[in-house]
C-alpha positions as YAML, in Angstrom:
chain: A
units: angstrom
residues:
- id: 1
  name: UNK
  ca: [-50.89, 98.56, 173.26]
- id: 2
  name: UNK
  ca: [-48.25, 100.59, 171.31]
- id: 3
  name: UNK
  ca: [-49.29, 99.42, 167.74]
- id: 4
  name: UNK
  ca: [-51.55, 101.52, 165.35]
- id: 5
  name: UNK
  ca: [-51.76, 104.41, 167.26]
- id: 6
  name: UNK
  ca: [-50.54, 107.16, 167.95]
- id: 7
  name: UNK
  ca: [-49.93, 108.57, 171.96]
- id: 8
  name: UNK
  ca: [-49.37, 112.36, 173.28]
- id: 9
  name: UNK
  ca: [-47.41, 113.23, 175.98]
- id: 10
  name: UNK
  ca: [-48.76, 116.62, 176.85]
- id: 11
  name: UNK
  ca: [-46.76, 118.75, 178.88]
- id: 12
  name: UNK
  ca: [-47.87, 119.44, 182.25]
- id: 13
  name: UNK
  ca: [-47.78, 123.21, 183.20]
- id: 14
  name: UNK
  ca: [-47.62, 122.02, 186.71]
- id: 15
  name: UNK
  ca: [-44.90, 119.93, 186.86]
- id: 16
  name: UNK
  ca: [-41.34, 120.30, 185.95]
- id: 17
  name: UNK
  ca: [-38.09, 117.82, 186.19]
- id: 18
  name: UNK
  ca: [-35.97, 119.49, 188.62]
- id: 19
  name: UNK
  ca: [-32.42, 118.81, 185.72]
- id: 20
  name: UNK
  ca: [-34.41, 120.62, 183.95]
- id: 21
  name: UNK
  ca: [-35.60, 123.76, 186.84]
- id: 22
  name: UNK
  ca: [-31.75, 123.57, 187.73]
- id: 23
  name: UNK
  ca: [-30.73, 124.60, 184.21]
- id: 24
  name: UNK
  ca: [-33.80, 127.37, 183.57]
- id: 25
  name: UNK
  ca: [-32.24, 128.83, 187.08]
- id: 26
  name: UNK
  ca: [-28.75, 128.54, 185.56]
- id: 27
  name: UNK
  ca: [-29.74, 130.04, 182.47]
- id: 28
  name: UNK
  ca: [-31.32, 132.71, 183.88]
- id: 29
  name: UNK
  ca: [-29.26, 133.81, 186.66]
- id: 30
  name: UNK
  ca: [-31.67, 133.11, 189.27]
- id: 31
  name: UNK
  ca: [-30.70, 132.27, 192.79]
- id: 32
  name: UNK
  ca: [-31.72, 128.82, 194.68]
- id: 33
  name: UNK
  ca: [-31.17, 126.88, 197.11]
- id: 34
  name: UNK
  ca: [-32.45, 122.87, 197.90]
- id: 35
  name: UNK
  ca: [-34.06, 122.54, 201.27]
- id: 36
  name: UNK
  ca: [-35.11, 119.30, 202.15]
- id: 37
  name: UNK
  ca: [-35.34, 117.79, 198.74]
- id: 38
  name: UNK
  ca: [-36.88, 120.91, 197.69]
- id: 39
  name: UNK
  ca: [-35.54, 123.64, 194.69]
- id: 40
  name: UNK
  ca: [-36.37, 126.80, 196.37]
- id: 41
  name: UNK
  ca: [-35.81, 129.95, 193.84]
- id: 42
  name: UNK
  ca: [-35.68, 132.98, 196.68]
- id: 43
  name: UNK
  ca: [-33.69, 135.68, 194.20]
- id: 44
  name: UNK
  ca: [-34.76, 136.74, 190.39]
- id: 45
  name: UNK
  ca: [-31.59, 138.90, 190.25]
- id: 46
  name: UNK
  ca: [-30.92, 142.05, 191.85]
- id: 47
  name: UNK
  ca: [-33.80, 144.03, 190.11]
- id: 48
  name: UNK
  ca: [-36.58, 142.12, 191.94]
- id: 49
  name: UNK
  ca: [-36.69, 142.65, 195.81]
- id: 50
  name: UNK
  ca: [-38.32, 139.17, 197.68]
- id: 51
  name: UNK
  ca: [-37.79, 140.52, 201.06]
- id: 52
  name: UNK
  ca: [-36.73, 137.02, 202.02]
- id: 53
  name: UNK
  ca: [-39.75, 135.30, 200.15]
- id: 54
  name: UNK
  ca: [-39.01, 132.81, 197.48]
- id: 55
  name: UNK
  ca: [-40.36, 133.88, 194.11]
- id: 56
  name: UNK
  ca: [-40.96, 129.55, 193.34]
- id: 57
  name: UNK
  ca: [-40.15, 126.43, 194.34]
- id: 58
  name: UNK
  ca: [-40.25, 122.56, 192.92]
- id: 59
  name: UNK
  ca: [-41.75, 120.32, 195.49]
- id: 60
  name: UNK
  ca: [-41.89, 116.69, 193.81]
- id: 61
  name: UNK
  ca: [-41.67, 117.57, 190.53]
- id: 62
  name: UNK
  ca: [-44.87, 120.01, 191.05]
- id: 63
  name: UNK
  ca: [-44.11, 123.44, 190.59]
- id: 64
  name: UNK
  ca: [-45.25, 125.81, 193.28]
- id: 65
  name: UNK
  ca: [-45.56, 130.08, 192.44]
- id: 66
  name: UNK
  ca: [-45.58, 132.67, 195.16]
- id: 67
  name: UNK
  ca: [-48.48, 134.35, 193.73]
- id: 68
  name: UNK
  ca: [-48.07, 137.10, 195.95]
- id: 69
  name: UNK
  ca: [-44.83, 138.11, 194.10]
- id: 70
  name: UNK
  ca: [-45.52, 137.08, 190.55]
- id: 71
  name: UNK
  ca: [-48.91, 137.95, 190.55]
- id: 72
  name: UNK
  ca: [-48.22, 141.33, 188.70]
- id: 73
  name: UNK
  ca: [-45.06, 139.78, 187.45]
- id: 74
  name: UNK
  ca: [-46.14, 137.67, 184.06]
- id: 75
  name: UNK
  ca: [-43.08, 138.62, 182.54]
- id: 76
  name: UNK
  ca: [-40.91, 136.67, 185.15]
- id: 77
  name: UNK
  ca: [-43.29, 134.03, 184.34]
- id: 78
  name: UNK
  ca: [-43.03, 134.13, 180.83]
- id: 79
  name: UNK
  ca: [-39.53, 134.22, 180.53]
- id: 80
  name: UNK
  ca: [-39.55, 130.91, 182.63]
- id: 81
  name: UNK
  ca: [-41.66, 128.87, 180.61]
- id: 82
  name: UNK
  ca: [-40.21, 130.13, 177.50]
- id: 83
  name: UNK
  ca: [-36.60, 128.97, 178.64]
- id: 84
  name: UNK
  ca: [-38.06, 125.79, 180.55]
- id: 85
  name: UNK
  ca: [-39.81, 124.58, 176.93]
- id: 86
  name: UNK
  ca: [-36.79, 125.26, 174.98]
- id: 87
  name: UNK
  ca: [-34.94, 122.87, 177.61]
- id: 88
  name: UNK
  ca: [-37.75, 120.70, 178.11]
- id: 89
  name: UNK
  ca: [-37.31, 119.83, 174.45]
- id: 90
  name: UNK
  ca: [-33.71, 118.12, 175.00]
- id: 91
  name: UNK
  ca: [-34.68, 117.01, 178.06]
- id: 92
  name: UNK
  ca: [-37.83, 115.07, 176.32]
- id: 93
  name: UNK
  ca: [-35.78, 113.56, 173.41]
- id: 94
  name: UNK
  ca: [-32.86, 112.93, 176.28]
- id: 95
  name: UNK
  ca: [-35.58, 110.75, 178.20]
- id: 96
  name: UNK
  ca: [-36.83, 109.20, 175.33]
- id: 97
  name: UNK
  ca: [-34.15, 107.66, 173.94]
- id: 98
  name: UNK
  ca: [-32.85, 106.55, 177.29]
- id: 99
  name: UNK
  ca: [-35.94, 104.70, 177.78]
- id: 100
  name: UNK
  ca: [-36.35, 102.98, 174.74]
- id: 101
  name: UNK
  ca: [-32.18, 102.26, 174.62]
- id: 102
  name: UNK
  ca: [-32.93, 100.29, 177.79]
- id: 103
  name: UNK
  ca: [-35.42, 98.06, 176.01]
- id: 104
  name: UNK
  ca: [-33.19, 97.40, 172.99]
- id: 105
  name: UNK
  ca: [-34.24, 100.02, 170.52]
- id: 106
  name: UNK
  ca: [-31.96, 102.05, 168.19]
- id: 107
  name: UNK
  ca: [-31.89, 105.90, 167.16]
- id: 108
  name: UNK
  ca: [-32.70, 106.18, 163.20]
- id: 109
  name: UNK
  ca: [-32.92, 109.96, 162.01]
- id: 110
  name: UNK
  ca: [-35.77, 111.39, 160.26]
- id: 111
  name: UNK
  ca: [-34.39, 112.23, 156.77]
- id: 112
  name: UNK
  ca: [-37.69, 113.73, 155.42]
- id: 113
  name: UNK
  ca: [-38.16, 116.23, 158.33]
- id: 114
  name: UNK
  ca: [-40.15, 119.04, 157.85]
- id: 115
  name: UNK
  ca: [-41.60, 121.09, 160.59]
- id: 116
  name: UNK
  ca: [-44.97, 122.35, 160.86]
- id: 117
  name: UNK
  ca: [-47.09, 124.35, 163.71]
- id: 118
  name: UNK
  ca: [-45.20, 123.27, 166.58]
- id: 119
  name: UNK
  ca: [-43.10, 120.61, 165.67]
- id: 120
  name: UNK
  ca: [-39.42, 121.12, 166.43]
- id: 121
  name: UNK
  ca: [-37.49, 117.54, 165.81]
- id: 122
  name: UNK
  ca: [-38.82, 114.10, 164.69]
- id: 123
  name: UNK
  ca: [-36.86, 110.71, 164.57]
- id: 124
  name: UNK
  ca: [-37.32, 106.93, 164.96]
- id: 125
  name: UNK
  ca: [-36.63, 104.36, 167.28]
- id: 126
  name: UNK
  ca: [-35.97, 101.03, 165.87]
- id: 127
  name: UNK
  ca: [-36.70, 97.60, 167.43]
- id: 128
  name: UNK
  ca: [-35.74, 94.23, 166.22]
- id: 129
  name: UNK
  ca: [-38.17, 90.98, 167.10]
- id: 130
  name: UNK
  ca: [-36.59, 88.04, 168.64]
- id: 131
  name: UNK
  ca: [-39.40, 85.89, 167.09]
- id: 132
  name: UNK
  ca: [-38.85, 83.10, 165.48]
- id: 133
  name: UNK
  ca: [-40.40, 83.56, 162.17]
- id: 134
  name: UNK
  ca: [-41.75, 86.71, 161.85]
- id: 135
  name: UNK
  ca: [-41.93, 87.95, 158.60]
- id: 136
  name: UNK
  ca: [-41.94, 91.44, 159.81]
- id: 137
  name: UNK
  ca: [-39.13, 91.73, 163.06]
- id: 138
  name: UNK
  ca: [-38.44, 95.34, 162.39]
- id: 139
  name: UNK
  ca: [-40.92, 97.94, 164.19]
- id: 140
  name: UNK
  ca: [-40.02, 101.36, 164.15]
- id: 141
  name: UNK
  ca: [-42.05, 104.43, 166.52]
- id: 142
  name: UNK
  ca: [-41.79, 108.01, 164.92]
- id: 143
  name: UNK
  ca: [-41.53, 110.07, 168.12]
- id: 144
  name: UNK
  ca: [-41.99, 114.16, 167.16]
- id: 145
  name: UNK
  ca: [-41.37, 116.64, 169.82]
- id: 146
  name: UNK
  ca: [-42.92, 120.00, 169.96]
- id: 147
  name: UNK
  ca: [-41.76, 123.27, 171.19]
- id: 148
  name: UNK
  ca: [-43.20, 123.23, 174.71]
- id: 149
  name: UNK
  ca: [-41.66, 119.33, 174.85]
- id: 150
  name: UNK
  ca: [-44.69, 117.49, 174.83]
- id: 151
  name: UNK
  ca: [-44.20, 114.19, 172.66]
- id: 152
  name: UNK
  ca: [-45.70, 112.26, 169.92]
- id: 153
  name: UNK
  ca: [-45.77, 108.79, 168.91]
- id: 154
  name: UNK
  ca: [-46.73, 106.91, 165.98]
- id: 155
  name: UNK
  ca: [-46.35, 103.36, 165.06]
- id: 156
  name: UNK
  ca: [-47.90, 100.93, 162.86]
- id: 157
  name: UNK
  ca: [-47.91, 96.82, 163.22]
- id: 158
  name: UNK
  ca: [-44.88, 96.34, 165.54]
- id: 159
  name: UNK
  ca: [-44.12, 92.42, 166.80]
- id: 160
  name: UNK
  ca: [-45.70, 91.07, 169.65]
- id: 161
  name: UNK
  ca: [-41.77, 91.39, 171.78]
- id: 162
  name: UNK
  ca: [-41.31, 94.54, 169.88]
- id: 163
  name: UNK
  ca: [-44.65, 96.23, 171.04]
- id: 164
  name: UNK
  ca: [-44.64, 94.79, 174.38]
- id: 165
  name: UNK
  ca: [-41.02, 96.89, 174.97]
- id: 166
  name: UNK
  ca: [-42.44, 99.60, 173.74]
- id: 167
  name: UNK
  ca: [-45.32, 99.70, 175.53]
- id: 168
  name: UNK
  ca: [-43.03, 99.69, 179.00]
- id: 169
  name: UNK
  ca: [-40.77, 101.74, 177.37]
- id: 170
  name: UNK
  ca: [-43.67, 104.65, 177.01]
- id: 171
  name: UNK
  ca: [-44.80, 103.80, 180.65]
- id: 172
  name: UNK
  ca: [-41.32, 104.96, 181.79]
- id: 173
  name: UNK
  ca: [-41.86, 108.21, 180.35]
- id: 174
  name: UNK
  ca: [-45.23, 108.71, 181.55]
- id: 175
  name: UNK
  ca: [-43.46, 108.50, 184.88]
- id: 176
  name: UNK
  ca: [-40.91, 111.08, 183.75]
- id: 177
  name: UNK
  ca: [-43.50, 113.53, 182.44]
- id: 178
  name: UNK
  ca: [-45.58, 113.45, 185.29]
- id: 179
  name: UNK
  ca: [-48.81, 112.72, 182.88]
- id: 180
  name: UNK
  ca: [-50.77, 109.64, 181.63]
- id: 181
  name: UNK
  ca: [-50.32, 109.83, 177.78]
- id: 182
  name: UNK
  ca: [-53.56, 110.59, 175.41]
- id: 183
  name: UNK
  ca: [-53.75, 107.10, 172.94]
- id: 184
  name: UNK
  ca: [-55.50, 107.46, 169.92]
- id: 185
  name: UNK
  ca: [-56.48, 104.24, 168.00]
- id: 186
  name: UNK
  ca: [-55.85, 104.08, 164.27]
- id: 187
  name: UNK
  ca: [-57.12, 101.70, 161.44]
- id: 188
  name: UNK
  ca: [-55.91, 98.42, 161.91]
- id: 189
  name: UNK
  ca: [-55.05, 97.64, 157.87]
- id: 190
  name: UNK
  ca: [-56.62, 94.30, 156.80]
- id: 191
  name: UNK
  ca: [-53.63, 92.31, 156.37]
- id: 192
  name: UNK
  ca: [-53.01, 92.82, 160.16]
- id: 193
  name: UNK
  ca: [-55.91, 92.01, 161.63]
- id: 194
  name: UNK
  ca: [-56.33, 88.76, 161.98]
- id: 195
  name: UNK
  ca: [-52.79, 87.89, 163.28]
- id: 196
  name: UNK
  ca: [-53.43, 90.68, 166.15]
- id: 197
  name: UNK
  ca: [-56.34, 89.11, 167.09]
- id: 198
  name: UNK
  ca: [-54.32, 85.85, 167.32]
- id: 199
  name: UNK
  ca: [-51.68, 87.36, 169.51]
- id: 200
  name: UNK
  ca: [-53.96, 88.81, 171.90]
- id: 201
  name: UNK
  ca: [-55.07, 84.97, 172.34]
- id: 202
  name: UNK
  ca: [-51.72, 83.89, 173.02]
- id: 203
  name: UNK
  ca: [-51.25, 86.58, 175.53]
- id: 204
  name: UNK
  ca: [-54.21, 85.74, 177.12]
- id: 205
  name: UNK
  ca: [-53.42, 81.83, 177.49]
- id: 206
  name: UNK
  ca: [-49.52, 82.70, 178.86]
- id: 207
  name: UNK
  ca: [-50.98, 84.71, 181.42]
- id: 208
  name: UNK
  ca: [-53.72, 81.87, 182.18]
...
């Protein structure tokens, strides 16, 4: 259900796209190579002796530290995460709106934008309902991004079509993120509730 609540897609520490570990490495003149499937980092610049070792490596998405190396080295560390969150951050509204494009939705900015705590961009996407007579065909998610490029959603009623694209929409990114998102039910306002209910029963009776 992507209606009346809102969903965060935390950032996993522990997992990284590799686009993404390509362009930190790019960015930050470090050295790699990609052995079977496999981003192996094995040079930080010529400043940092690895004696052959490799200082990190992406294998599936997970990322793997040579703690041996980095152990006394937080600053390397730091200076990765801080470049990989500024590029996760395109990368997350990149993903996003590729997902929901497939499903039909449309990019609408967010005209009354204004950042708090971590918040670094907020827009909508936009769906249309191919419903025959709904009063309300126009559902619109407000997606924020924060500076680490974790993700969060908000929606109200959305139509039964429009919802059920979202919802697979959102499942696509879970996939991309490499963690289950955290839903968090909101009020269902009066008006609404009844003609949920009576869309769950439809549901139920298709798939009968």
């Amino acid at each position: 259900m992507s209606r009346f609540e809102t969903s965060t897609f935390i950032r996993n520490p522990e997992f990284a796209n590799s686009e993404v570990i390509l362009k930190v490495c790019q960015k930050l003149g470090w050295a790699y190579e990609i052995i079977n499937e496999e981003i192996v980092v094995n040079s930080l610049g010529p400043n940092f002796e690895m004696e052959g070792e490799y200082a990190l490596k992406i294998v599936g998405n997970k990322i793997v530290y040579n703690t041996y190396y980095l152990n006394n080295s937080r600053e390397i560390v730091r200076n990765f995460n801080l470049k990989f969150s500024e590029l996760n951050v395109t990368y997350a509204k990149e993903s996003i709106l590729k997902e929901f494009k497939k499903k039909g939705f449309t990019y609408r900015s967010n005209d009354n934008l204004n950042p708090i705590n971590d918040e670094v961009m907020s827009f909508f996407m936009v769906g249309r309902s191919k419903i025959k007579g709904e009063t309300e065909p126009v559902g619109k998610i407000k997606i924020t991004i924060l500076k680490d490029g974790s993700i969060v959603t908000d929606s109200d009623y959305l139509p039964d079509d429009v919802n059920k694209l979202a919802h697979e929409a959102m499942d696509r990114i879970e996939v991309n993120f490499g963690d289950n998102r955290k839903m968090t039910k909101k009020e269902i306002p009066f008006k609404y509730r009844n003609r949920i209910v009576e869309e769950k029963s439809k549901n139920i009776i298709k798939r009968k």
